[in-house]
C-alpha positions as CSV (number, residue, x, y, z in Angstrom):
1,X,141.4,152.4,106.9
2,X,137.8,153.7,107.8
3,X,135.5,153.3,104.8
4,X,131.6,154.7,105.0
5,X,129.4,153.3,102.7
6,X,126.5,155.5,102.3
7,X,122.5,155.2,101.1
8,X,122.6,151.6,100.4
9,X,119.9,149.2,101.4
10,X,121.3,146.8,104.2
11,X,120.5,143.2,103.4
12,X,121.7,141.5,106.6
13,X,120.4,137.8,107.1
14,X,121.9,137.6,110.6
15,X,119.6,140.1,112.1
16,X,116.6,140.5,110.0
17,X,118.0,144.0,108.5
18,X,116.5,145.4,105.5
19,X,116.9,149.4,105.2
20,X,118.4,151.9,103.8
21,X,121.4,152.7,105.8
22,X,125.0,153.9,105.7
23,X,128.0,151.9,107.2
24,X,131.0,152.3,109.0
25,X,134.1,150.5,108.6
26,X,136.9,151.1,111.0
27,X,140.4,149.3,111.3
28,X,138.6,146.3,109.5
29,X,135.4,146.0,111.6
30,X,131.7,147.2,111.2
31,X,131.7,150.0,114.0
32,X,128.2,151.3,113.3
33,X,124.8,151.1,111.0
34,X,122.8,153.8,111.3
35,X,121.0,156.7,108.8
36,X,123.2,159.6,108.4
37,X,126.3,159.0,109.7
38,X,128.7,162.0,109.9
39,X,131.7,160.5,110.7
40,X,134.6,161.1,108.6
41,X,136.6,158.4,106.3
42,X,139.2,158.3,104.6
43,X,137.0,156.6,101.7
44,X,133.5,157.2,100.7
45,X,131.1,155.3,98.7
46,X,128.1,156.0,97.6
47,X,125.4,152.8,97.7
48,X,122.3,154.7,96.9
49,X,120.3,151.9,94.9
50,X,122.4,149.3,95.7
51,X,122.4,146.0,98.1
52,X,125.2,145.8,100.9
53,X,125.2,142.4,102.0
54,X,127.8,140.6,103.9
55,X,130.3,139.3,101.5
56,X,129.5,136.2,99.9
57,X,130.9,132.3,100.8
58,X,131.8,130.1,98.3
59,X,131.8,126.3,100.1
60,X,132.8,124.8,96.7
61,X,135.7,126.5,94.5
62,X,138.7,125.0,92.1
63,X,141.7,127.2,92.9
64,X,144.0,124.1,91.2
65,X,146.9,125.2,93.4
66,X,149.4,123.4,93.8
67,X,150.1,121.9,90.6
68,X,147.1,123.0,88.0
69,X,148.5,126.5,88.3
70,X,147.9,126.9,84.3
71,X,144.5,126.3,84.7
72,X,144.7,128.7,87.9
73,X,146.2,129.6,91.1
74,X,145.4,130.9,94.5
75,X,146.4,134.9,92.9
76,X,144.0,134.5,89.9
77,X,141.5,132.5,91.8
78,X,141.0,135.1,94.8
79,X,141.0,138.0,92.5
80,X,138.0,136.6,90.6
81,X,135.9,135.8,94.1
82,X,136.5,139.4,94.8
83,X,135.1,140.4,91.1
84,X,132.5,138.1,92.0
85,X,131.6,139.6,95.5
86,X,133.3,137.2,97.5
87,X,135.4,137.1,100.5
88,X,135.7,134.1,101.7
89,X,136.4,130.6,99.6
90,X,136.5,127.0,100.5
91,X,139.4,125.6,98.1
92,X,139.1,121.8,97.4
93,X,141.7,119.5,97.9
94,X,142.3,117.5,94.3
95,X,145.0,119.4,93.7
96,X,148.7,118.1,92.8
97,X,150.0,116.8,95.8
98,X,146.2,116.7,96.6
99,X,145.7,118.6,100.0
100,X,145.8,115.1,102.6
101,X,148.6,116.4,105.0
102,X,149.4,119.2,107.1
103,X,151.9,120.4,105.1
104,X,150.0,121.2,101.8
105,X,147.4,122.5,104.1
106,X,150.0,125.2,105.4
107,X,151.1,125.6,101.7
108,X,147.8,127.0,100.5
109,X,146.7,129.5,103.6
110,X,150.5,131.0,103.4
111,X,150.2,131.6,100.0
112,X,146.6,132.9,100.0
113,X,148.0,135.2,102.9
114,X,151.2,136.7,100.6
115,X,149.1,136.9,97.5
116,X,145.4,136.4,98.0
117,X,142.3,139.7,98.3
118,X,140.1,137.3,100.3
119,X,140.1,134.5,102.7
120,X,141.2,131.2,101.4
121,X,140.1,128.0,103.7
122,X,141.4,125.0,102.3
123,X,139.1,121.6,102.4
124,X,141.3,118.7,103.0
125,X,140.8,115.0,101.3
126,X,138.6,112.2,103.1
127,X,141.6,109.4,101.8
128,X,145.2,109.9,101.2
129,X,146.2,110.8,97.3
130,X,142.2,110.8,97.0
131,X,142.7,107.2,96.3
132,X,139.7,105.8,98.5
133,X,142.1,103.3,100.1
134,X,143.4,105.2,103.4
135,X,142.1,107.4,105.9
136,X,143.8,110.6,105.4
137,X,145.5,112.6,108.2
138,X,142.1,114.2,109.0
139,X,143.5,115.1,112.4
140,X,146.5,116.6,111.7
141,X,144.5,119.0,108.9
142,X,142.0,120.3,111.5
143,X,145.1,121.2,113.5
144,X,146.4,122.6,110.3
145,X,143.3,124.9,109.6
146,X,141.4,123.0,107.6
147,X,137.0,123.7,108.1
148,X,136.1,120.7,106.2
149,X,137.0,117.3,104.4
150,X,135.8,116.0,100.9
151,X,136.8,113.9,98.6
152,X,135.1,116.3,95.8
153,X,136.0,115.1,92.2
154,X,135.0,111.8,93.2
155,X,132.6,109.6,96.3
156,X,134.8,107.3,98.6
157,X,133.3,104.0,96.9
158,X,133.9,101.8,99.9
159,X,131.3,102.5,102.4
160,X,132.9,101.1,105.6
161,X,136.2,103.7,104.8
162,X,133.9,106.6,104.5
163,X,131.7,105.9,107.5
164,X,135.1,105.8,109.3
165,X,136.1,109.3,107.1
166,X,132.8,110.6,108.8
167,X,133.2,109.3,112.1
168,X,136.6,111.4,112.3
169,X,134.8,114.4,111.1
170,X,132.3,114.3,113.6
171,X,134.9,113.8,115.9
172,X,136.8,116.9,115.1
173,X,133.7,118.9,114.4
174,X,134.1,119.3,111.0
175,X,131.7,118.7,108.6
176,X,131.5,116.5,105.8
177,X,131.3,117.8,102.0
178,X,129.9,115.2,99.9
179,X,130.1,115.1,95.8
180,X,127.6,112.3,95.1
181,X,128.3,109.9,92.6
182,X,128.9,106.5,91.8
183,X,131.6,105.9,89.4
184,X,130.7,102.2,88.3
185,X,127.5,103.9,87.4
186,X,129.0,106.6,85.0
187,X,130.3,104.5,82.2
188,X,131.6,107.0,80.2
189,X,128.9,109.1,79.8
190,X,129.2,112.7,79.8
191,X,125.9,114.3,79.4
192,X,122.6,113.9,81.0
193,X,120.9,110.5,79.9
194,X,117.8,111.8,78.3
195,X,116.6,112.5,74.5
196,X,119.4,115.0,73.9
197,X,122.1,112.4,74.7
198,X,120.1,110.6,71.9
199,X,119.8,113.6,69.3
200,X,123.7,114.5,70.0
201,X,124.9,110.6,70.1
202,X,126.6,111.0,73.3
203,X,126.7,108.5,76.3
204,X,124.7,109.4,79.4
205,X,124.9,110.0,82.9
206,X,121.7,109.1,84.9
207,X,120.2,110.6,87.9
208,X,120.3,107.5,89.8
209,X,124.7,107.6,89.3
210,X,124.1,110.7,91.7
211,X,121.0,109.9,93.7
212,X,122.1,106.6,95.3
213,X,125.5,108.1,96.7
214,X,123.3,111.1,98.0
215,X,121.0,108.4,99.8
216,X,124.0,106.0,101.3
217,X,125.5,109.1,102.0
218,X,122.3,110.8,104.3
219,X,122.1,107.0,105.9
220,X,125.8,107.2,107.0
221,X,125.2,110.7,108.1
222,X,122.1,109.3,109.9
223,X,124.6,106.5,111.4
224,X,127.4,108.3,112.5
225,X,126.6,111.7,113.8
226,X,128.5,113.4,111.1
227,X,127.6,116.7,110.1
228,X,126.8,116.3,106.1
229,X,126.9,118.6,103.4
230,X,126.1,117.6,99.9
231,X,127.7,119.4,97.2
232,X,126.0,120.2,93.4
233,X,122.9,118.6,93.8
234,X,121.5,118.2,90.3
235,X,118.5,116.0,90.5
236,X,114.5,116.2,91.6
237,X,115.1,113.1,93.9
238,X,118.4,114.8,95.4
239,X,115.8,117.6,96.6
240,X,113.0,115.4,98.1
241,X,115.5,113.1,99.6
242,X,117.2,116.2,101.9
243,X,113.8,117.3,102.8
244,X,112.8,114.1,104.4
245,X,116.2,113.4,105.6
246,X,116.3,117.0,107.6
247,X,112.4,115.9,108.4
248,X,114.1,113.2,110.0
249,X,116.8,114.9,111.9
250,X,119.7,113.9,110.1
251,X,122.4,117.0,110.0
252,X,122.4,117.6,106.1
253,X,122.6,120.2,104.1
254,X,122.6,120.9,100.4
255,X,124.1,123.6,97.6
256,X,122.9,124.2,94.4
257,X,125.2,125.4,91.7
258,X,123.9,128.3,89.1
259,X,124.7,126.1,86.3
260,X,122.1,123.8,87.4
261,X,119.3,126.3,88.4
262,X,119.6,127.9,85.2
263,X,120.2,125.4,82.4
264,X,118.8,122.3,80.9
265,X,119.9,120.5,78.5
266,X,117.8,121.7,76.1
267,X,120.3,125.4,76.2
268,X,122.9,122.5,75.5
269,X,124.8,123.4,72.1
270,X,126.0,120.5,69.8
271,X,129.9,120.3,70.0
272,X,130.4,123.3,72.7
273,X,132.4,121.7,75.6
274,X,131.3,124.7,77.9
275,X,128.6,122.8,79.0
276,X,130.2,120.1,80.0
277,X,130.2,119.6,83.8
278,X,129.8,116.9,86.4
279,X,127.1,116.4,87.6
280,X,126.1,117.6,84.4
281,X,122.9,120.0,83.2
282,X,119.8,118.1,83.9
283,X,116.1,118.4,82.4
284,X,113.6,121.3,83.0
285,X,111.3,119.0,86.0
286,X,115.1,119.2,87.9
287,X,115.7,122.4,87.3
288,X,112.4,123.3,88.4
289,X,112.9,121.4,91.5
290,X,116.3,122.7,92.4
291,X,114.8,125.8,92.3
292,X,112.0,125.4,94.5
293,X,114.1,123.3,97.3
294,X,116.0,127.1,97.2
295,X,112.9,128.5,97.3
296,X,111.6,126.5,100.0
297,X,115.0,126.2,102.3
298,X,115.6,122.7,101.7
299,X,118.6,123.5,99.9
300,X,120.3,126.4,101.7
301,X,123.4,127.1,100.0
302,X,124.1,128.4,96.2
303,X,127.8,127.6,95.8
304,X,129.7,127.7,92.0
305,X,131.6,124.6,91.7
306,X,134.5,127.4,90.4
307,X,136.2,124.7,88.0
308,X,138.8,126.5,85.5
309,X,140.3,125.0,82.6
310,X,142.7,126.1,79.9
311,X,141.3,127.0,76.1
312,X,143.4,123.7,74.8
313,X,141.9,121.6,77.6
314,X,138.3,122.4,76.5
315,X,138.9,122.9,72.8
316,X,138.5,118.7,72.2
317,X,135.4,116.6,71.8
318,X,132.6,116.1,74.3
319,X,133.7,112.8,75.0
320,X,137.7,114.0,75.7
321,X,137.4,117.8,77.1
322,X,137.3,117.8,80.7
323,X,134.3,118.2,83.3
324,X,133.6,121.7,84.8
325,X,132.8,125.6,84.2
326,X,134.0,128.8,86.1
327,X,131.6,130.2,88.3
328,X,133.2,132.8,90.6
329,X,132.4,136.1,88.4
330,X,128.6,134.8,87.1
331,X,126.9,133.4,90.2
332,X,125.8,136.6,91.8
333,X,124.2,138.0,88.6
334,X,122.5,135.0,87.6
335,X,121.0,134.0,90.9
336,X,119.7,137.5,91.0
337,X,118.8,137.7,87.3
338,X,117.4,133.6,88.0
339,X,116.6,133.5,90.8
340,X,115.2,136.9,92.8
341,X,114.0,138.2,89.5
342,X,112.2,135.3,88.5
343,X,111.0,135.3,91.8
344,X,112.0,132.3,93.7
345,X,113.9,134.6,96.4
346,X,114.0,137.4,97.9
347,X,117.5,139.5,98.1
348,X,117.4,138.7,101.4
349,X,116.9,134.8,101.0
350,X,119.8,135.4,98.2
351,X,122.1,137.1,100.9
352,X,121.3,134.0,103.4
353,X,121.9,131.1,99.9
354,X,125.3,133.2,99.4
355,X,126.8,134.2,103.0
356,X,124.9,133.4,106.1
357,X,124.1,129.7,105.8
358,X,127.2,129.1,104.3
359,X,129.1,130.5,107.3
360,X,127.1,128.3,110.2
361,X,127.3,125.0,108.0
362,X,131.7,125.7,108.1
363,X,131.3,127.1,111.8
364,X,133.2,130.8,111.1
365,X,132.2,133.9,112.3
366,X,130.8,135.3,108.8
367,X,128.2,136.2,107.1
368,X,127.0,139.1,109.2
369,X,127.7,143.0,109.0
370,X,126.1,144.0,112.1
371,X,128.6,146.3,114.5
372,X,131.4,144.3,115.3
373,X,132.1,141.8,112.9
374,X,134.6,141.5,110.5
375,X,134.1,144.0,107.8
376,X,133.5,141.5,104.8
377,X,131.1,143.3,102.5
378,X,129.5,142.9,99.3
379,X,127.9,146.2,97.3
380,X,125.3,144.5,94.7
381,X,123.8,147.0,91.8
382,X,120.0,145.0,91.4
383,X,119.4,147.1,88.3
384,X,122.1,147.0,86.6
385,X,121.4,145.1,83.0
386,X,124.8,143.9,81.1
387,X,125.8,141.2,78.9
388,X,128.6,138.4,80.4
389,X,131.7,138.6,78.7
390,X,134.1,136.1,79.4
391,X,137.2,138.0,78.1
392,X,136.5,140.5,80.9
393,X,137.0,137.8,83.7
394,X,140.0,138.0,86.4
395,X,140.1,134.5,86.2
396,X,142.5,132.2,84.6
397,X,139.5,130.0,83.0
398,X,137.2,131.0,80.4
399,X,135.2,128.0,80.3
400,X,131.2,129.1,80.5
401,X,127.9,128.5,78.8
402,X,127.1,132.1,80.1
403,X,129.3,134.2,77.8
404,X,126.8,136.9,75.8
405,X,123.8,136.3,78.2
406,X,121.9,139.2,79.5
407,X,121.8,139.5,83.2
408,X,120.4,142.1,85.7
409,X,122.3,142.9,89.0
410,X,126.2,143.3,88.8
411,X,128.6,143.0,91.7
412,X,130.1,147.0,92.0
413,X,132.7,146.9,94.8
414,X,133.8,143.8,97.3
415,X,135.3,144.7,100.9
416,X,137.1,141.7,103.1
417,X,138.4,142.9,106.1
418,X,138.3,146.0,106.0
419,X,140.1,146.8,102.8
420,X,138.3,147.3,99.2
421,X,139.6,144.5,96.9
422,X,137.3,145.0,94.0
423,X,135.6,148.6,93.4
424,X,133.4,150.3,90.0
425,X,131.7,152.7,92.0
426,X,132.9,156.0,92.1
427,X,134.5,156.0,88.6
């Protein structure tokens, strides 16, 4: 199919490209960006006042296929990246068989190739079953098509097994996706540890249960070579300690989830399990400084943490409902609305937090529209003011503090490979 997007202003991280341009799209592949283009398409869309960016990366998503399917599946899951403006998704592996062998590897990209809109790269485990006891057949995945390995859910406790996890990973030239926490740390608690934990009566969870697994973490990075990403950094410290670590030289980088850039927990409602996430919503001082790492490139990447749940699964008490929020049909708006708005980026720094740094940290050939590349495109309306409904969402999960909230800039039509998976223009 040839598509040619007309009038919009090109946002392209890769080369520096911010105009006002029209785009050609033929038999999947940029062929040209230039003003006025005459050739003829089979589809036209108009742009004018819009963003065309290459299509947004998600390094950190819940798909819960195989074996969560209720909650969602690799169908539901892809079809909400596309509302979302994304067209390429990094699936993590606690999943049921959780994703530690070729096999379930293969499982997932055949299925997201029969019945997924975007690209589905599965992450495989660090240990086998996730049970921090046994190297997982790391090899075997890479072979298998795997770009990364975490053990996301949880931190491999034992040091020595993880170092040995990393080791393999910088081996194969994979990198490493860290979720930082210590588990003997967490003792039950399931908010932040600060006076709302008091007010509310609820146990906390202190920024030190994240912040020393993010610092063994950059010191086995640091050791073995490995290529490090940390996943939904939460916490002031978390942000200092990647800035000296990359002043250092250590090969780390670090995402931020909007969640975390947006609320405190002083938006926290009494009772509402929607804001219940792990790590969980900090104070104000880290929100402030999650936002200024973005701000200031120490943290690169703005991933969602996609983490569906069923109504019955978060309809329980604070202490019982499960961890986690959907994020795949919110995070464009609000780091826009957040974010750009509020003046921390630019659309083009947003562009680079959402598809180009994602795309060199996992080593694919993304992230970039220029003439070319695979057509993976992203048409963002900047002015475009709306409230977040929740029932409107493609996804399985309804689980989000965001329902009702005001937000400018809406995603209006998403493009992988050539083919238009999600479109509101031209209605």
């Amino acid at each position: 199919m040839t598509i040619l997007i007309k009038g919009g202003k090109v946002i392209n991280p890769a080369t520096g490209m911010e105009e006002v341009a029209d785009v050609l799209v033929e038999n999947g592949v940029v062929s040209k960006i230039a003003k006025g283009i005459k050739d003829k398409a089979e589809k036209q869309i108009n742009a004018k006042g819009c963003f065309v960016m290459p299509g947004f990366i998600d390094m950190h998503v819940h798909l819960r296929d195989p074996g969560f399917e209720q909650k969602e599946d690799i169908e539901s899951g892809s079809r909400a990246a596309a509302h979302g403006g994304y067209t390429t998704i990094l699936a993590m592996p606690n999943t049921k068989p959780v994703v530690d062998n070729p096999d379930v590897v293969n499982y997932v990209h055949n299925k997201a190739k029969t019945v997924g809109l975007v690209n589905v790269m599965q992450v495989g485990a660090v240990t086998k079953g996730q049970m921090g006891k046994e190297l997982a057949d790391i090899e075997g995945m890479a072979k298998a098509g795997i770009r990364a390995i975490s053990e996301d859910g949880k931190s491999v406790m034992d040091a020595a097994l993880y170092r040995d996890g990393m080791l393999e990973a910088a081996r194969l030239g994979i990198p490493v996706l860290a979720h930082c926490e210590d588990i003997h740390m967490v003792r039950g608690g399931v908010m932040n540890a600060d006076a709302k934990a008091k007010e509310l009566g609820l146990p906390g969870i202190t920024n030190s249960v994240e912040d020393v697994i993010v610092a063994r973490d950059i010191i086995l990075a640091k050791d073995t070579g490995a290529q490090l990403h940390l996943c939904h950094c939460s916490t002031k410290d978390s942000v200092l300690m990647v800035k000296v670590a990359k002043e250092e030289g250590v090969r780390v980088s670090a995402e931020v989830c909007p969640h975390h850039f947006t609320l405190s927990t002083d938006d926290m409602k009494e009772a509402d399990t929607n804001y219940k996430m792990n790590p969980p919503l900090r104070t104000k001082e880290d929100v402030k400084a999650l936002r200024e790492g973005l701000r200031d490139g120490i943290m690169e990447v703005i991933s969602t943490d996609h983490a569906p749940h069923t109504f019955e699964d978060k309809n329980r008490s604070m202490q019982e409902a499960p961890f986690g929020i959907v994020g795949l049909e919110t995070a464009a708006c609000l780091t826009h609305n957040e974010l750009v708005l509020g003046g921390y980026l630019t659309p083009m720094q947003m562009a680079a937090c959402m598809s180009y740094h994602p795309a060199q940290i996992v080593g694919i050939d993304k992230g970039d529209i220029q003439p070319g590349k695979a057509a993976d495109v992203v048409i963002f309306d900047p002015e475009e003011t709306y409230r977040i409904d929740k029932n409107t969402f493609a996804s399985k999960g309804r689980n989000t503090p965001f329902d009702g909230k005001e937000v400018t800039g809406r995603v209006k039509c998403t493009i992988c490979d050539g083919e238009v998976v999600f479109n509101e223009l031209n209605k």
